[in-house]
C-alpha positions in Angstrom: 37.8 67.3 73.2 38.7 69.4 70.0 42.2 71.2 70.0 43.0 73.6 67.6 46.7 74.6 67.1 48.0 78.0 65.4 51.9 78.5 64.4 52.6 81.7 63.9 56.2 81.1 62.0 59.1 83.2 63.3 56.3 86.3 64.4 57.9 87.1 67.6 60.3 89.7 66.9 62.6 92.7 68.7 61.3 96.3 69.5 61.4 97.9 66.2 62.6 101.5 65.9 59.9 101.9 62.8 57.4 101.1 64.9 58.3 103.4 68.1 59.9 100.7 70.0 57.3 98.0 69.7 57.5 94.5 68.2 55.3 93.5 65.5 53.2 91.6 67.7 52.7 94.3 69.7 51.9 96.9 66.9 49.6 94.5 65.2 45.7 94.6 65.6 44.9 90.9 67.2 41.2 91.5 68.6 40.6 87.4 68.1 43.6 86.4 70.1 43.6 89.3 72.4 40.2 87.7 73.5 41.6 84.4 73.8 44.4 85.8 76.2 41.8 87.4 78.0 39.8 84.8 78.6 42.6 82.2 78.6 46.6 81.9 79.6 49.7 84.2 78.1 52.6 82.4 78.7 56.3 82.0 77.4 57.7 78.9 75.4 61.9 77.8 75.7 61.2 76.0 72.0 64.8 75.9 71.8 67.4 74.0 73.0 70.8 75.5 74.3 72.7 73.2 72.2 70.8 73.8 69.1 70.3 76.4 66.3 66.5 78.1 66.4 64.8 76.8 62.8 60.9 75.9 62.2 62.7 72.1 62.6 63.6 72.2 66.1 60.5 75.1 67.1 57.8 73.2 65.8 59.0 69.6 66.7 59.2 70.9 70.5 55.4 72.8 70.1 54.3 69.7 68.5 55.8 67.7 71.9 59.2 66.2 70.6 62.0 66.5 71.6 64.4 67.5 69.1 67.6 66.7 71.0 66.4 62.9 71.1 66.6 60.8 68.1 64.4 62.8 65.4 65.0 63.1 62.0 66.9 66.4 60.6 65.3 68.8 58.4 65.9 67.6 55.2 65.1 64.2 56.1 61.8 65.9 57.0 61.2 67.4 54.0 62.0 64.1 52.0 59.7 62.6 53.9 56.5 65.0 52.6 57.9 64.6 48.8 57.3 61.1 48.9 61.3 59.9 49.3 61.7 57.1 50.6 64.8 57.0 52.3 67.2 53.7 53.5 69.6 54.3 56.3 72.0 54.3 54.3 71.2 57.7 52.9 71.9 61.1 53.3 69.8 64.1 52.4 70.7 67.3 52.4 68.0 70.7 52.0 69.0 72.7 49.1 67.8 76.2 48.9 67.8 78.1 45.2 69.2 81.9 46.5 70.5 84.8 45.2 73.4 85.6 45.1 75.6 89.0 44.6 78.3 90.0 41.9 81.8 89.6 43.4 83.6 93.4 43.2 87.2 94.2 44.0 88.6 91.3 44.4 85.4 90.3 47.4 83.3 87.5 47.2 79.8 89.4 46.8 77.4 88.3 49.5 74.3 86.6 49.9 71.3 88.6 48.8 68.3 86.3 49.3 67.7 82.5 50.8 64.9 82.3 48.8 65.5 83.8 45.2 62.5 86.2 45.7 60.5 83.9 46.8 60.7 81.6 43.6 57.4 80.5 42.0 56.9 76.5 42.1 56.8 76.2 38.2 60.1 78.2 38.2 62.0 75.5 40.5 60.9 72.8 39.2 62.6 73.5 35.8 66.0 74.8 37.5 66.3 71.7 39.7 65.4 69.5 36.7 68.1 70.8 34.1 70.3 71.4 37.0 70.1 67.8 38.0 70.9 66.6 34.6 74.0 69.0 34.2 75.3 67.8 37.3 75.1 64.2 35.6 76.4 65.3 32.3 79.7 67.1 33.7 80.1 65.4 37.0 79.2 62.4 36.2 81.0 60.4 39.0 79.9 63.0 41.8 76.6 63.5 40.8 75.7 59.6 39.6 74.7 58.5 43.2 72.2 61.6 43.6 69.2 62.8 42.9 67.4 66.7 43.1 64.0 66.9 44.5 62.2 70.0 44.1 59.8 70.4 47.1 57.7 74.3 46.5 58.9 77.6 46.0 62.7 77.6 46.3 63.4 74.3 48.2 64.4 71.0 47.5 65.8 68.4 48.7 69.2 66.3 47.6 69.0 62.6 48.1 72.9 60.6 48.3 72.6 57.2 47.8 74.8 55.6 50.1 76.9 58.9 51.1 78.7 59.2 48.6 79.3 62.4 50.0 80.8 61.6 53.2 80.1 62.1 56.9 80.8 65.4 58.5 79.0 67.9 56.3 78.8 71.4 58.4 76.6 73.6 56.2 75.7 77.0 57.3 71.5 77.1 56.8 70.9 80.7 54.0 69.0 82.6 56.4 71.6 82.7 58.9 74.3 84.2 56.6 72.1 86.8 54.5 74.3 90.0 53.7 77.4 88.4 54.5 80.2 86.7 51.8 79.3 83.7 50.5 82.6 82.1 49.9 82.9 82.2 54.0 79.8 80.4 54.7 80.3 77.3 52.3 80.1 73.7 53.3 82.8 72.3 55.6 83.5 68.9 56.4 85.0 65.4 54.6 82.2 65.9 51.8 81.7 69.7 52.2 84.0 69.9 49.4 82.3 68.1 47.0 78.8 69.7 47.9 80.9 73.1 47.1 82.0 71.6 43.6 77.8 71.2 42.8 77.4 74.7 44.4 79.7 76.5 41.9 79.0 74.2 39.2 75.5 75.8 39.5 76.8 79.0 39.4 77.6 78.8 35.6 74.0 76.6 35.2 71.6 78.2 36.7 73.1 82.1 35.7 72.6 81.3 32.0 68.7 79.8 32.4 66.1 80.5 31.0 64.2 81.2 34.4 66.6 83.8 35.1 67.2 85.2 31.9 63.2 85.6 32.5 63.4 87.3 36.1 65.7 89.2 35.3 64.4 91.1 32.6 61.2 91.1 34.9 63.6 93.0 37.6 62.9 89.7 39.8 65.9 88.3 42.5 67.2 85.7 40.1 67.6 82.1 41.0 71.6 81.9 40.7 73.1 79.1 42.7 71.4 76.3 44.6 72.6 76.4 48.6 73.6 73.1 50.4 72.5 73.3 54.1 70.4 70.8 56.8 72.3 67.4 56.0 70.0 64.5 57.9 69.5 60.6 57.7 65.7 58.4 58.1 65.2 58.1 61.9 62.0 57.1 63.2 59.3 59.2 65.2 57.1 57.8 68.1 53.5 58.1 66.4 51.5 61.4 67.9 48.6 59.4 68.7 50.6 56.7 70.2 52.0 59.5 72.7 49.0 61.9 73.2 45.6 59.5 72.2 45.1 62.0 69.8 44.4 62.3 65.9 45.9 64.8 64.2 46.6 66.8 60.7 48.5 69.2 59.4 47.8 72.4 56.9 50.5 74.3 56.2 52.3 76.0 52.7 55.3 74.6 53.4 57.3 70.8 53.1 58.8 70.6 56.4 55.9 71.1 58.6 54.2 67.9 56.1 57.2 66.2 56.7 56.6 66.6 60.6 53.0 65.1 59.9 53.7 62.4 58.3 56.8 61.6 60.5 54.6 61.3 63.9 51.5 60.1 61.9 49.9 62.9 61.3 47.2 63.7 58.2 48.2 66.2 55.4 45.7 68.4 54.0 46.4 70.1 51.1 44.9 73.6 50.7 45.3 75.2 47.0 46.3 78.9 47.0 49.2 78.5 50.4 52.7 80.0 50.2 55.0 81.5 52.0 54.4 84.9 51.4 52.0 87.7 51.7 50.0 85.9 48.7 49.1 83.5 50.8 45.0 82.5 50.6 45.1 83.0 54.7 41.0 82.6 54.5 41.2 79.0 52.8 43.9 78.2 55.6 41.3 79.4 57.8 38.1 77.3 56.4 40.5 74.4 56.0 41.1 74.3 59.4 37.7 74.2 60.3 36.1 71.7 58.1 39.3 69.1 59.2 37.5 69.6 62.8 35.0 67.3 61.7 37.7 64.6 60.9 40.1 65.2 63.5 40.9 65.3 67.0 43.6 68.0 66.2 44.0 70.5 63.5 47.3 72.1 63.2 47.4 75.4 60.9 51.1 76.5 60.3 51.9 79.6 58.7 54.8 80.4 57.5 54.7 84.1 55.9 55.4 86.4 59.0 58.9 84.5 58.7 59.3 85.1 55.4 58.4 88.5 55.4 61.3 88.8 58.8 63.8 87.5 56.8 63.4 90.1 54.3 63.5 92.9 56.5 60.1 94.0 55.8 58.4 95.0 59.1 55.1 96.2 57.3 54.5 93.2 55.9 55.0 91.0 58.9 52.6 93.7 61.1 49.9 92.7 58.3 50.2 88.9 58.1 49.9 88.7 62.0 46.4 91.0 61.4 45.6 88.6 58.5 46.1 85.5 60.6 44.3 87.4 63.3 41.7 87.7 61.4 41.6 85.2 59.0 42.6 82.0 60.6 42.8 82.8 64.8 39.2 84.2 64.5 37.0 81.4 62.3 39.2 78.5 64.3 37.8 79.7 67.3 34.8 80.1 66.3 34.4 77.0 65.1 36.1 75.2 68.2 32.9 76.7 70.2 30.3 74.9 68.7 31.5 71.8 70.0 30.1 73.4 73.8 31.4 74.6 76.8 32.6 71.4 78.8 32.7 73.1 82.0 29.3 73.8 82.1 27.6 71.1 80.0 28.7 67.7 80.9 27.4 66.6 77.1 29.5 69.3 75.7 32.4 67.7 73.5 34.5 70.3 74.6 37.6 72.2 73.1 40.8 74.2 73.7 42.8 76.5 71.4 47.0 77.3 71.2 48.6 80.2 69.2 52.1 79.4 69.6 54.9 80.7 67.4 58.1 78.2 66.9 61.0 80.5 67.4 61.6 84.5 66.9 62.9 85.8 63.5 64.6 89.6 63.7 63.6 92.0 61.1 67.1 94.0 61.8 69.2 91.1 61.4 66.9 88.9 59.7 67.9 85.7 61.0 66.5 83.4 63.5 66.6 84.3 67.4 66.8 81.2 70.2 64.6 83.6 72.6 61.5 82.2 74.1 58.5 82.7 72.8 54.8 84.0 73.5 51.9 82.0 73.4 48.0 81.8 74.6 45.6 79.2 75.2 42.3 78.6 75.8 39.3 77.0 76.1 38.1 74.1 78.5 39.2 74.9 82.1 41.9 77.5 80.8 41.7 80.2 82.9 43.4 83.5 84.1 42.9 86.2 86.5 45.2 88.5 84.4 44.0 89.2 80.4 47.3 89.5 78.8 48.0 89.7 75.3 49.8 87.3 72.8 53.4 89.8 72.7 56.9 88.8 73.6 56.5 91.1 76.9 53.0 90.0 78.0 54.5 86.5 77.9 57.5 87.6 79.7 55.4 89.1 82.5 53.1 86.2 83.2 54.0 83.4 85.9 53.1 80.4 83.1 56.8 79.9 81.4 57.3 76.2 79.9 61.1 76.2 80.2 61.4 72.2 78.1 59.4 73.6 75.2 58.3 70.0 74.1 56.2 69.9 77.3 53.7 72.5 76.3 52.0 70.1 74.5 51.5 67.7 77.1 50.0 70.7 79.3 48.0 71.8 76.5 46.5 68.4 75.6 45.6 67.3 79.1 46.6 70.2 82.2 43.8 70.6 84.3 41.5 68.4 82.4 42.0 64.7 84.7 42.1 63.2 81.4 38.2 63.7 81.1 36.5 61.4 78.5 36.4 62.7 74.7 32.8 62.5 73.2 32.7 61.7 69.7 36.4 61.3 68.5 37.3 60.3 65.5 38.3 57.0 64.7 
């Protein structure tokens, strides 16, 4: 069999009043997965835990089949783990997010404008978290010595502490969760959230006077302004994928976490040029990446991240487009390309293949934050069938009788329901 995963990142959404009461899933124009939920399964997706906060960490671990309440890495271990950091245990990391903040005015703390600084280029943060690093060093010296800044793309990066020097305890607030409120009231708590607030404000007065920002802001740009502690994690080891499923995976996807994930459960990376975050995103090389790792792989994941970006910055428009886009651009040649390896019901030589569009957790374009609500999905292919065609929305899924309540289960069911474990021609090796 050939399986062929789609994350839609944070697309499922709340009725809209812009778009007369209708979610973004539902106003957007999906021909390619409408025809896979009508020829396949709708369903709904519990991807998070009660006791945890929705995030891509905890959605896409569970869609992926972990899960995240066991002994699994945090985020920014994750992301460590796709910059190449090789972590002892040791160590601590924590995610660090450049953001924008506001002026303070009448005696207020001004709030938090943007969790990603506009979306900050990759050139752009490599330079802040490189001179930031080294002013840390030069006027902390004894706080900063046993750390080190890793820039991961766009905005993020990760901060790596030697034998925790920080202390235990850390309770960060993550920047998406606490946009448009005061920033003051949302810094790091805890025995070291302290000294993480000393490097925040110490960026502050680094990263105001740069060069970058000088740069954006006479480009009218979000500035880059402070760097933003959050996600504190330690190494912990994954059970391999193939190990759990018997089957080969990789990963494409703009963004460090989700390479992290790969690499974590022994996954492939492949590396796609022209894949962000945003609506600049090159969704058609996601799209023809996806289908030449077919050849190569049992599994090809393709994770994208923009409809989540687009939620957390309010902008419903853009978030109805980049579902069409995906729609279009990734849903439609993936399953196209899944075909050709035959229809296994029917032809006993046929390879065989099956398809999920799943989305990791909802992301509100009111509040623009993450939402722990369950989540649509559809799959098809090999022995997936309905009686009902349904489409790939937050109510369709509600209304169908196929609900996956321990989210890390889907995979299981998507892998292997229904198939009696029927022999794979031609895997890879």
């Amino acid at each position: 069999m050939k399986y062929g995963v789609v994350i839609l990142d944070g697309a499922a959404d709340e009725a809209l009043a812009d778009l007369g009461g209708q979610t973004p899933l539902q106003a957007a124009r999906t021909p390619r997965l409408d025809a896979l939920g009508a020829r396949g399964r709708v369903g709904l997706v519990a991807t998070t835990p009660e006791e945890l906060d929705p995030g891509s960490d905890v959605g896409c671990l569970s869609l992926l089949g972990y899960d995240a309440r066991r002994n699994v890495p945090g985020r920014a271990a994750l992301e460590a783990l796709a910059l190449g950091v090789t972590l002892q245990p040791a160590d601590q990391v924590v995610r660090m997010n450049f953001v924008t903040l506001g002026p303070d005015a009448g005696g207020r703390s001004g709030v938090l404008l943007d969790h990603s600084a506009g979306l900050l280029r990759d050139a752009e943060g490599r330079l802040l978290a490189r001179d930031l690093l080294g002013a840390w060093r030069a006027r902390e010296p004894e706080l900063a010595g046993p750390l080190n800044l890793v820039h991961g793309r766009s905005y993020r990066a990760v901060m790596v502490d030697r034998g925790r020097s920080l202390g235990a305890g850390l309770d960060c607030v993550p920047p998406h969760e606490c946009i448009g409120e005061p920033w003051r009231e949302n810094l790091p708590r805890g025995a070291g959230g302290e000294r993480l607030a000393r490097l925040f404000h110490l960026s502050r007065e680094v990263l105001s006077a740069h060069e970058v920002n000088i740069a954006r802001r006479g480009a009218g740009k979000p500035e880059a302004n402070a760097i933003w502690p959050w996600g504190p994690a330690e190494a912990r080891p994954l059970e391999a994928f193939r190990e759990r499923f018997g089957v080969r995976g990789a990963m494409i996807s703009p963004v460090d976490l989700l390479h992290g994930i790969a690499r974590a459960i022994g996954w492939d990376s492949v590396e796609v040029p022209g894949l962000t975050s945003g609506a600049d995103t090159d969704y058609a090389a996601q799209g023809r990446a996806a289908c030449d790792a077919l050849g190569r792989f049992d599994l090809v994941c393709a994770h994208v991240e923009t409809p989540d970006e687009l939620s957390h910055q309010g902008a419903w428009r853009g978030k109805v487009a980049s579902i069409e886009a995906i729609d279009q651009h990734v849903v439609g040649p993936l399953a196209d390309r899944l075909a050709e390896f035959g229809d296994a019901e029917r032809d006993g030589d046929a390879e065989g293949w099956r398809i999920l569009v799943a989305i990791d957790h909802a992301t509100s374009c009111v509040s623009r934050r993450h939402d722990a609500t369950p989540v649509p999905f559809v799959m098809a292919g090999a022995w997936v069938r309905s009686l009902v065609a349904r489409r790939c929305t937050e109510a369709d899924g509600a209304a169908s009788d196929l609900r996956i309540d321990v989210g890390h289960e889907l995979m299981e069911y998507f892998l292997h329901g229904g198939l009696a474990r029927v022999r794979a021609k031609g895997r890879s090796t």
